[in-house]
KOLPANU-579752 format. One record per atom (N, C-alpha, C): residue number from 1; atom name; x negated, y negated, z negated. Coordinates in steps of 0.1 Angstrom, whole numbers, plus 2048, in hexadecimal, padded with zeros to 3 digits. Layout:
BEGIN
ATOM / n / atom / xx / yy / zz
ATOM / NUM / CA / X / Y / Z
...
This chain:
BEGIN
ATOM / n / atom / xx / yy / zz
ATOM / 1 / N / 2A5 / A61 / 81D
ATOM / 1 / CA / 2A8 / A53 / 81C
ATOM / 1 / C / 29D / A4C / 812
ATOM / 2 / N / 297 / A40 / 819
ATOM / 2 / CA / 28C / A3D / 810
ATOM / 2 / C / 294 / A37 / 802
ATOM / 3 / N / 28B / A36 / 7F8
ATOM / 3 / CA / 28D / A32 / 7EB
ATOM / 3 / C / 291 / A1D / 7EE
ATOM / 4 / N / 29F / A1B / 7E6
ATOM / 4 / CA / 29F / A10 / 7E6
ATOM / 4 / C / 294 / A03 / 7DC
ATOM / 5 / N / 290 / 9F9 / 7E2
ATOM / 5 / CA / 287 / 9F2 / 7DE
ATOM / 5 / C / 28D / 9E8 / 7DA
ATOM / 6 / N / 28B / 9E2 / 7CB
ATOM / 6 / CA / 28C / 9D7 / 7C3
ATOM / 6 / C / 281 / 9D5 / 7B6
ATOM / 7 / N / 284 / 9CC / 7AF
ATOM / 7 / CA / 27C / 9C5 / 7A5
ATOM / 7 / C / 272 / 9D1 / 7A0
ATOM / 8 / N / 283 / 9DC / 79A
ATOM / 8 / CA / 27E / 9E4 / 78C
ATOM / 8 / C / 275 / 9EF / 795
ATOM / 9 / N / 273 / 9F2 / 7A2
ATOM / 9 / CA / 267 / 9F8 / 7AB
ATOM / 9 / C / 25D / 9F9 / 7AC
ATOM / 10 / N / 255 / A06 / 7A5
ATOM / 10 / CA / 248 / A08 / 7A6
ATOM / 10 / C / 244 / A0A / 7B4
ATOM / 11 / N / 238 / A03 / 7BA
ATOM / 11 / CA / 232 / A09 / 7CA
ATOM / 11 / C / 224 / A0A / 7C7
ATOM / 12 / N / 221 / A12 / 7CE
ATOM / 12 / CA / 216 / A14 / 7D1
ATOM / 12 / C / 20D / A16 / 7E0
ATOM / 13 / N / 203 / A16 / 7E3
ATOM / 13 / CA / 1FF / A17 / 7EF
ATOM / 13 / C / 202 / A1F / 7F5
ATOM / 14 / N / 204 / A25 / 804
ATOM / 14 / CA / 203 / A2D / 806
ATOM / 14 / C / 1F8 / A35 / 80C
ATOM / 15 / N / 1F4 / A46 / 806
ATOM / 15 / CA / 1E8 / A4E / 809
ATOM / 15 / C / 1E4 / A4C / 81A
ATOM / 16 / N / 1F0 / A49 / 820
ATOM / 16 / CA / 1EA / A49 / 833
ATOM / 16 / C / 1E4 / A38 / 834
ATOM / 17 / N / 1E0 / A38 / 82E
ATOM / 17 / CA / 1DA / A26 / 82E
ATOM / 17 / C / 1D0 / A26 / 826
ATOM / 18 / N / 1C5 / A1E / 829
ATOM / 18 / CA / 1BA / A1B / 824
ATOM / 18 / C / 1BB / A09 / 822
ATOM / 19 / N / 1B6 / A05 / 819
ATOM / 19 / CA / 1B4 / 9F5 / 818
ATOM / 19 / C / 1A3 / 9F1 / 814
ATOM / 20 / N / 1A4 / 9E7 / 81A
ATOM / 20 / CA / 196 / 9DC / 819
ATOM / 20 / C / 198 / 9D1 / 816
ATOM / 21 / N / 18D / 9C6 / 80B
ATOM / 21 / CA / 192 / 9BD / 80C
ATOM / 21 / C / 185 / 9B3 / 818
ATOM / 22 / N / 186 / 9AE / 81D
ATOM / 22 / CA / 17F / 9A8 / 82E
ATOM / 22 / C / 17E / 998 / 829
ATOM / 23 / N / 172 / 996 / 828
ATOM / 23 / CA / 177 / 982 / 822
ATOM / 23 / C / 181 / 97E / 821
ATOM / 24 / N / 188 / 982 / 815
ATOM / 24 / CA / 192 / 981 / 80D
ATOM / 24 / C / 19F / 982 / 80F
ATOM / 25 / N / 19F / 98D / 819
ATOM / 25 / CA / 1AD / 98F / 820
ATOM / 25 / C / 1AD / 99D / 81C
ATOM / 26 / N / 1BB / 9A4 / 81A
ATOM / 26 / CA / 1BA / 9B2 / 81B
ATOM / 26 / C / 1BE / 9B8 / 829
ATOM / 27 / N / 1B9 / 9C6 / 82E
ATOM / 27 / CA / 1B9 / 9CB / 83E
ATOM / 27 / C / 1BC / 9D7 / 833
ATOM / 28 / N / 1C9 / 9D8 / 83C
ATOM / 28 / CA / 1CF / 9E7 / 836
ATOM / 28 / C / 1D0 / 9F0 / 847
ATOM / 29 / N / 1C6 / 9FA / 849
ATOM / 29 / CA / 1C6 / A07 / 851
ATOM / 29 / C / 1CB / A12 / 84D
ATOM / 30 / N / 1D7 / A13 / 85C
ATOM / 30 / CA / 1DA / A1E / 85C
ATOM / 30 / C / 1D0 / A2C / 85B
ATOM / 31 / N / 1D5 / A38 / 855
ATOM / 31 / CA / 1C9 / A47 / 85C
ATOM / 31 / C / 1D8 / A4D / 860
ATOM / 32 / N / 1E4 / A4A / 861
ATOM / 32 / CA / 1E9 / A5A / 865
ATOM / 32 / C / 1F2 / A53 / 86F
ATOM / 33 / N / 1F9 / A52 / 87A
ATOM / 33 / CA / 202 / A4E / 883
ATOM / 33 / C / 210 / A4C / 87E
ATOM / 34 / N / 214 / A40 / 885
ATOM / 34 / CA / 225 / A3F / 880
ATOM / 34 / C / 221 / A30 / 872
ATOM / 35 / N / 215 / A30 / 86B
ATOM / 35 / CA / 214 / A27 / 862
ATOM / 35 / C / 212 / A1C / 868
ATOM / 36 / N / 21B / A0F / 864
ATOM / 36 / CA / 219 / 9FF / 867
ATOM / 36 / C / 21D / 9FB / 874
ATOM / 37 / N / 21F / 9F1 / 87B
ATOM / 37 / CA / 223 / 9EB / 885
ATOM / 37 / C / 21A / 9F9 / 892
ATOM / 38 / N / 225 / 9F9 / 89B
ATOM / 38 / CA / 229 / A01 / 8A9
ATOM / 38 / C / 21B / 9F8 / 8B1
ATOM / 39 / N / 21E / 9EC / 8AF
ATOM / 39 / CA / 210 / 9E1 / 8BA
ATOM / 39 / C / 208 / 9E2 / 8B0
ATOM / 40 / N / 203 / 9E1 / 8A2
ATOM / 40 / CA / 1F7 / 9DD / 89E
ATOM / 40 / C / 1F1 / 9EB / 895
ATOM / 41 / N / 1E3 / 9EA / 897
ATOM / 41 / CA / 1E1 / 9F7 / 88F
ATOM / 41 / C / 1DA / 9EE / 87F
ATOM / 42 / N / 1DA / 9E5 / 87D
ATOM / 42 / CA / 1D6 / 9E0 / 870
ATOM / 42 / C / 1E0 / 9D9 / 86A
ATOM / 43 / N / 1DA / 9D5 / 862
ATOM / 43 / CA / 1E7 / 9CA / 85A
ATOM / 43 / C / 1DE / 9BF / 850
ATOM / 44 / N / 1E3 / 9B2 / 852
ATOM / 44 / CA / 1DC / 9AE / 847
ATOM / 44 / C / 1E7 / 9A5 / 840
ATOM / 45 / N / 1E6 / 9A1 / 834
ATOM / 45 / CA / 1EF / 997 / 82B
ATOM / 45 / C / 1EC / 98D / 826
ATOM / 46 / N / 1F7 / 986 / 825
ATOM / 46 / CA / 1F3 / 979 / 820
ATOM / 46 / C / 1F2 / 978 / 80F
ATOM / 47 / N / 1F2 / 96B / 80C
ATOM / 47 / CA / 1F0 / 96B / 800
ATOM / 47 / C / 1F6 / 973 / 7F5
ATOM / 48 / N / 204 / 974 / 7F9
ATOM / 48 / CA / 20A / 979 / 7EF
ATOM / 48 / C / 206 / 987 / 7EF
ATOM / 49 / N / 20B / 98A / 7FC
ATOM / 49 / CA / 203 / 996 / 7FC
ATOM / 49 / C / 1F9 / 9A0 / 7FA
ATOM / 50 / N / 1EF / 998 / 7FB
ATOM / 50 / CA / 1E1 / 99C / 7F1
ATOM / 50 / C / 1E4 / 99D / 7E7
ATOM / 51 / N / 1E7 / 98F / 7DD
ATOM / 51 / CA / 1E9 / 993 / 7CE
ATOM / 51 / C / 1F4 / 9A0 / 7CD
ATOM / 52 / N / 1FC / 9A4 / 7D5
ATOM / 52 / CA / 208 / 9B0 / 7D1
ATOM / 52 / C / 203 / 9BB / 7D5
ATOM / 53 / N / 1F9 / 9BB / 7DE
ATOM / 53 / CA / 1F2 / 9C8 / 7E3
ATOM / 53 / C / 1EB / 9CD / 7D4
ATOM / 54 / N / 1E1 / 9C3 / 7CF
ATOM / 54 / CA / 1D8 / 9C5 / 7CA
ATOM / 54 / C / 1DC / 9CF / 7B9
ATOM / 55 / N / 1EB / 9C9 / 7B7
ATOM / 55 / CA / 1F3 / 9CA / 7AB
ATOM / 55 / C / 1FD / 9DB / 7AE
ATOM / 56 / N / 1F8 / 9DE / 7BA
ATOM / 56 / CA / 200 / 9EF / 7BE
ATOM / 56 / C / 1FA / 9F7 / 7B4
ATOM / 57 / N / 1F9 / 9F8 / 7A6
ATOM / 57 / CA / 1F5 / A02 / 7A1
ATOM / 57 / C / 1FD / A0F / 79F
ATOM / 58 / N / 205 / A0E / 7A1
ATOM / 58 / CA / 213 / A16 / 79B
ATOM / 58 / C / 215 / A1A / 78F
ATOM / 59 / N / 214 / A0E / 785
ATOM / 59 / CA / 21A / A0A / 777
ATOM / 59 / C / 221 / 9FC / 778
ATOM / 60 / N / 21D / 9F1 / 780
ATOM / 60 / CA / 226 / 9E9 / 781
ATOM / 60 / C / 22E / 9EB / 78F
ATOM / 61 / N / 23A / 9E3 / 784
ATOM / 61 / CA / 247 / 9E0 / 78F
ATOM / 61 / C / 244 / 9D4 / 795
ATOM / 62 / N / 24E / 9D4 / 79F
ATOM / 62 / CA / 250 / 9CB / 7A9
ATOM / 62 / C / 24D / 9B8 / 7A6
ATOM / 63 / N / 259 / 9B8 / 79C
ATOM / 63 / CA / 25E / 9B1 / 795
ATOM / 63 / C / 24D / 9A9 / 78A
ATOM / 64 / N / 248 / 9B5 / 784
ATOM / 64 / CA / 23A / 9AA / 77C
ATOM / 64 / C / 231 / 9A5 / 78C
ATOM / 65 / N / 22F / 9B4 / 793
ATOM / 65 / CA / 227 / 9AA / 79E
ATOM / 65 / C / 227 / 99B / 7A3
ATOM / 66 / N / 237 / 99B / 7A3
ATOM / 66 / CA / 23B / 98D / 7A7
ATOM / 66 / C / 236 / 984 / 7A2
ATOM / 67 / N / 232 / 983 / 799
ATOM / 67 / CA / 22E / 978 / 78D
ATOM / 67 / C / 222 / 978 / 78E
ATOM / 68 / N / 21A / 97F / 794
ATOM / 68 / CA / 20B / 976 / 793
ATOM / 68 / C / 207 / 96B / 7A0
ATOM / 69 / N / 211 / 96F / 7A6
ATOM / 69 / CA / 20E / 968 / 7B2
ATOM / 69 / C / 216 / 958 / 7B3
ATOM / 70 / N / 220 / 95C / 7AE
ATOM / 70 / CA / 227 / 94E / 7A4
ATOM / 70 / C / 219 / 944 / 79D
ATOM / 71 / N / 217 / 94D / 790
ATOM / 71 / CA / 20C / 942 / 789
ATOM / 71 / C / 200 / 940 / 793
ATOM / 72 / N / 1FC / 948 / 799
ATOM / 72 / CA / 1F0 / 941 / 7A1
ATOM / 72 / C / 1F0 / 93B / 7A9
ATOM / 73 / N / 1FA / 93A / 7B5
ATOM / 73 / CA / 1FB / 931 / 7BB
ATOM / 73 / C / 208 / 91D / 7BB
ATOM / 74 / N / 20D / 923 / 7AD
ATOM / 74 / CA / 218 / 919 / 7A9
ATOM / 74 / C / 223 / 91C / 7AD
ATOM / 75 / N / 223 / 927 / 7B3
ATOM / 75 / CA / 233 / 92A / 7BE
ATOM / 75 / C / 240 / 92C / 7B6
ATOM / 76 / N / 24B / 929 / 7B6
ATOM / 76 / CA / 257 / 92C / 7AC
ATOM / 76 / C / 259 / 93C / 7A9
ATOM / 77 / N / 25C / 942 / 7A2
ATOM / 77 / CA / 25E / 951 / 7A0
ATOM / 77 / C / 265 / 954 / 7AC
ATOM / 78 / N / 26C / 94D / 7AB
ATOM / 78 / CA / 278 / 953 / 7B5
ATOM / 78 / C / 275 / 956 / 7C3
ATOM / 79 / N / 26D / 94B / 7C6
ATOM / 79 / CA / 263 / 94E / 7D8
ATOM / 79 / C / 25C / 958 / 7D5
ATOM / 80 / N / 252 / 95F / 7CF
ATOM / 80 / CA / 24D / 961 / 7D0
ATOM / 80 / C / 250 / 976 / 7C9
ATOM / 81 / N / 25D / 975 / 7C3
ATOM / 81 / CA / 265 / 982 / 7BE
ATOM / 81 / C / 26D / 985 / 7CD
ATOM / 82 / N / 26E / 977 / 7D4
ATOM / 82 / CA / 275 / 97C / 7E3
ATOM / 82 / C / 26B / 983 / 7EC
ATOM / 83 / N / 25F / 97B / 7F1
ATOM / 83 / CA / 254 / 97D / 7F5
ATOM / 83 / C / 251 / 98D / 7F2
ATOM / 84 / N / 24F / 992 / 7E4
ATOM / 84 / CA / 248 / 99E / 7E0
ATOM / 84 / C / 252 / 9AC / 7E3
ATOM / 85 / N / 260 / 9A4 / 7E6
ATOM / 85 / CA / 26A / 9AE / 7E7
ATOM / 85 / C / 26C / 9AF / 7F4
ATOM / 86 / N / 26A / 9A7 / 7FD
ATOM / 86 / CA / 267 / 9A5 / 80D
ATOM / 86 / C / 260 / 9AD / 812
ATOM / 87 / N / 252 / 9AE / 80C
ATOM / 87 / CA / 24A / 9B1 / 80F
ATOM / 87 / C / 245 / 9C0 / 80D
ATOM / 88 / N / 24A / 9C5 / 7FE
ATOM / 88 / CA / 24B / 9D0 / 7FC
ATOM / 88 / C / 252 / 9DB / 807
ATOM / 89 / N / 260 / 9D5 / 80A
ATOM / 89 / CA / 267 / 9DE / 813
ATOM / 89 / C / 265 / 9DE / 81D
ATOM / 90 / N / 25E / 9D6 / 820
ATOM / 90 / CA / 255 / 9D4 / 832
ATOM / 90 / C / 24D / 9DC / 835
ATOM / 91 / N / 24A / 9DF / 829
ATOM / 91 / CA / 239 / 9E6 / 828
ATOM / 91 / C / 23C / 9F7 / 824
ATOM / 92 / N / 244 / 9F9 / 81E
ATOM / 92 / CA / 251 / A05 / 81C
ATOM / 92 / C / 253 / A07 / 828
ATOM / 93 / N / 25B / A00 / 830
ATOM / 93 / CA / 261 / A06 / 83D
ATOM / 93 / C / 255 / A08 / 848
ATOM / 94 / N / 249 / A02 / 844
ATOM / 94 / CA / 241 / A07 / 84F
ATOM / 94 / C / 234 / A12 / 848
ATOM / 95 / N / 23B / A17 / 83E
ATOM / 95 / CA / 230 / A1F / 839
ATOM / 95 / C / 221 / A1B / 835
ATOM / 96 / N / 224 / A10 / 830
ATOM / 96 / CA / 214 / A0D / 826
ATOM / 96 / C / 218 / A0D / 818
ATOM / 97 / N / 21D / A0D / 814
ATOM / 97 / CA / 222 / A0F / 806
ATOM / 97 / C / 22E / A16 / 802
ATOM / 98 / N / 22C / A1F / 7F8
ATOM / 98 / CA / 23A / A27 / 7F5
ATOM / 98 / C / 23E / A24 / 7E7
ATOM / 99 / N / 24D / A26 / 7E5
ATOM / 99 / CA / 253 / A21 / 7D9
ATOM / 99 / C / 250 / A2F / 7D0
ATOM / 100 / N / 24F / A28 / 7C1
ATOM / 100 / CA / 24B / A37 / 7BA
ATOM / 100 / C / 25D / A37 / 7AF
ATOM / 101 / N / 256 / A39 / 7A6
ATOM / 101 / CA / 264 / A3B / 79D
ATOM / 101 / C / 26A / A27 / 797
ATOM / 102 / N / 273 / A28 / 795
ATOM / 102 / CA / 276 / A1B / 790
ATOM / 102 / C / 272 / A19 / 77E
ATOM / 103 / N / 270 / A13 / 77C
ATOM / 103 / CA / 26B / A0F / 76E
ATOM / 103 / C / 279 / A13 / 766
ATOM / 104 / N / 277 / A19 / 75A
ATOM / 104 / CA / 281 / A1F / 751
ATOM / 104 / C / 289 / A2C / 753
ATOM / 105 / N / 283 / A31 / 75D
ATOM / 105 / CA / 289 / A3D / 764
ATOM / 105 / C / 292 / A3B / 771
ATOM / 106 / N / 295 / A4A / 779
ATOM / 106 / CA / 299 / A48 / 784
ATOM / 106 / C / 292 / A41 / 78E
């Protein structure tokens, strides 16, 4: 059962994926099968997404990511903590990113 995703959620990229950033877009490629959409073999993201890709180190949580994408583009925390929590588990369920440990243990 995959790991549940919220705020206090470390992620990280996943090793079957490679990323680029392409005139200012990121393109996340699959290398191993079963990774990302069934019709598309790339992936690219939008804004938010970029900024939350970029922030996968696996020291921050879910929850700080959210916040830069807030101050940079003006967006309320709250769109944009939905957005990164959206997105995270999208990206979870299709295998480009995996959840690591939660911040403070467990």
């Amino acid at each position: 059962m995959p790991a549940e995703i919220v705020l206090c959620t470390v992620c990280v990229p996943s090793w079957d994926v490679v990323s680029r950033e392409v005139e200012g877009e990121i393109v996340i490629v699959p290398l191993a099968p079963g990774i990302g959409d069934a019709d598309d073999e790339l992936c690219t993201l939008n804004e938010t997404g970029h900024e939350m890709w970029r922030r996968l180190d696996g020291q921050a949580v879910l929850g700080q990511i959210a916040v830069a994408p807030a101050e940079e583009f003006g967006a309320p925390f709250e769109v944009t903590r939905a957005d990164v929590l959206f997105s995270a588990r999208e990206m979870a369920r299709r295998r480009i990113l995996e959840p690591g440990t939660r911040a403070g243990g467990r």
